[in-house]
C-alpha positions in Angstrom: 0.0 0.0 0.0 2.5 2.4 0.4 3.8 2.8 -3.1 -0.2 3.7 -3.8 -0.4 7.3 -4.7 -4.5 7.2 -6.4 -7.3 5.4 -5.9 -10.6 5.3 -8.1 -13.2 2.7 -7.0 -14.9 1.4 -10.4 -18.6 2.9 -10.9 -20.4 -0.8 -10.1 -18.7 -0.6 -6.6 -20.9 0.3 -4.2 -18.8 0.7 -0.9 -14.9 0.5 0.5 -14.6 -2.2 2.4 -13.0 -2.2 6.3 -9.7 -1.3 6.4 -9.4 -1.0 2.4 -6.4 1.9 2.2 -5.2 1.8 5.3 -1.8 3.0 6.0 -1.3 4.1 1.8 0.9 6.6 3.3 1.2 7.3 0.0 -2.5 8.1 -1.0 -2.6 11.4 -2.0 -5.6 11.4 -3.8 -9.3 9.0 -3.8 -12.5 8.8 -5.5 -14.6 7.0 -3.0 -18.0 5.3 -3.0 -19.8 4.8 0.5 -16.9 4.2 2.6 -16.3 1.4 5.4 -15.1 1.6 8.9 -11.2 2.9 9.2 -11.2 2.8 5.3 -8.6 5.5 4.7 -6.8 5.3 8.2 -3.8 7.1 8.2 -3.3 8.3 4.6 -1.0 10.9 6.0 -0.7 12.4 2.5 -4.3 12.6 1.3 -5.4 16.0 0.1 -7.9 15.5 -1.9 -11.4 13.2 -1.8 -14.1 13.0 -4.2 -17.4 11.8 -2.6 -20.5 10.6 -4.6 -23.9 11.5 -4.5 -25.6 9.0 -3.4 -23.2 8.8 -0.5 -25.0 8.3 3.0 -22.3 7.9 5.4 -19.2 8.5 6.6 -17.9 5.2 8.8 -16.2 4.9 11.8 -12.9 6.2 11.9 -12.6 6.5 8.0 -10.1 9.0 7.8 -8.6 9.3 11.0 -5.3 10.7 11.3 -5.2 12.0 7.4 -3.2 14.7 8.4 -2.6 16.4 5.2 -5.9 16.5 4.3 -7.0 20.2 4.2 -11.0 20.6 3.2 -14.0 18.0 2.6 -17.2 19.4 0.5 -19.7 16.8 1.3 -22.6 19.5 0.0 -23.3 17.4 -2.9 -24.1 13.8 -1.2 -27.1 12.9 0.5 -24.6 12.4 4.0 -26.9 11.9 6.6 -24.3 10.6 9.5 -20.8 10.9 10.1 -19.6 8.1 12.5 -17.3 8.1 15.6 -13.9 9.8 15.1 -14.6 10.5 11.2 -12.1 13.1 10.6 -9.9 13.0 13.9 -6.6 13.8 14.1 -7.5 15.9 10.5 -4.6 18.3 11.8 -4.7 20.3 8.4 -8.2 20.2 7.6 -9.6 23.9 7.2 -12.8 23.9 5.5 -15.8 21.3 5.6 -18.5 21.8 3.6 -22.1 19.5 5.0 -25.3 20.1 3.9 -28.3 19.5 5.2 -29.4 16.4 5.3 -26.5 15.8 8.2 -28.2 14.5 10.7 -26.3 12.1 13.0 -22.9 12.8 14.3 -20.8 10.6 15.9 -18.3 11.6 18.6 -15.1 12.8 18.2 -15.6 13.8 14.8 -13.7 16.8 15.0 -11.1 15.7 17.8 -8.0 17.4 17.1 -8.9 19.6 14.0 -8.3 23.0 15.5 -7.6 24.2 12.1 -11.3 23.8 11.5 -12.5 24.6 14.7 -13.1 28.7 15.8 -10.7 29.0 18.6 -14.2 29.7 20.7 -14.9 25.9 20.8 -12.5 24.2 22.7 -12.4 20.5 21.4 -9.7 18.9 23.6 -10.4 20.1 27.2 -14.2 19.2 26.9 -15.6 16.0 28.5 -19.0 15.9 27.1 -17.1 15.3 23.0 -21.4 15.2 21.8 -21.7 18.5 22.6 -18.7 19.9 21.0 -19.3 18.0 17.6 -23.1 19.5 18.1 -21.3 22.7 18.6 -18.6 22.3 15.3 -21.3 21.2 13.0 -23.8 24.2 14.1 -20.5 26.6 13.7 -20.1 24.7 10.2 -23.5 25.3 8.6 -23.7 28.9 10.2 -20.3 29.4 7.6 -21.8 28.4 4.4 
């Protein structure tokens, strides 16, 4: 996996699998379908993610610790939940774009994304983490 710089799922698959990329270290950038648990697991050099549609979901840990990865637009895709820990450890991640249909969220989403976060929402000293991703998402949508 590591010598894997691009990935483009074929347009009869219908979602990544568990644990598909992870580790492409590599990866810099990926076309995805619905995505599985810990799909893209540190891909520390992924920039850049294409989303579908008719995407529903964003699984557990998916791209946790993608630290290069610097904005998400998930405004066109019918996203309705993004699972525990989603984007942690997104260090470099700026800009996320959700629309509306969001409506479950995971916690931890946003752990460690402070580039994404207003300094006014402090998402590593708070205990209740439900409240903060509650908090991030409101700030998110009150942005676009």
């Amino acid at each position: 996996m590591k010598q894997v710089t691009k990935v483009v799922f074929l347009l009869n698959t219908t979602k990544v699998g568990d644990y598909a990329c992870m580790y492409a270290s590599n990866l810099v950038v990926v076309d995805i379908p619905e995505g599985g648990d810990y799909s893209f697991v540190g891909c520390i050099c992924l920039k850049s993610i294409k989303f579908p549609k008719s995407l529903t979901s964003v699984g557990e840990n998916s791209f946790w610790d993608c630290s290069n990865l610097e904005q998400v637009d998930l405004l066109h895709t019918n996203v309705r939940e993004l699972v525990t820990c989603a984007f942690s450890d997104c260090r470099s991640l700026r800009e996320m774009k959700i629309p509306d249909s969001l409506q479950t969220f995971g916690k931890n989403i946003f752990y460690r994304c402070s580039k994404l976060v207003p300094s006014t929402i402090d998402i590593d000293d708070k205990i209740n983490y439900d409240d903060v991703t509650f908090e991030v998402v409101a700030y998110l949508r009150s942005i676009q």
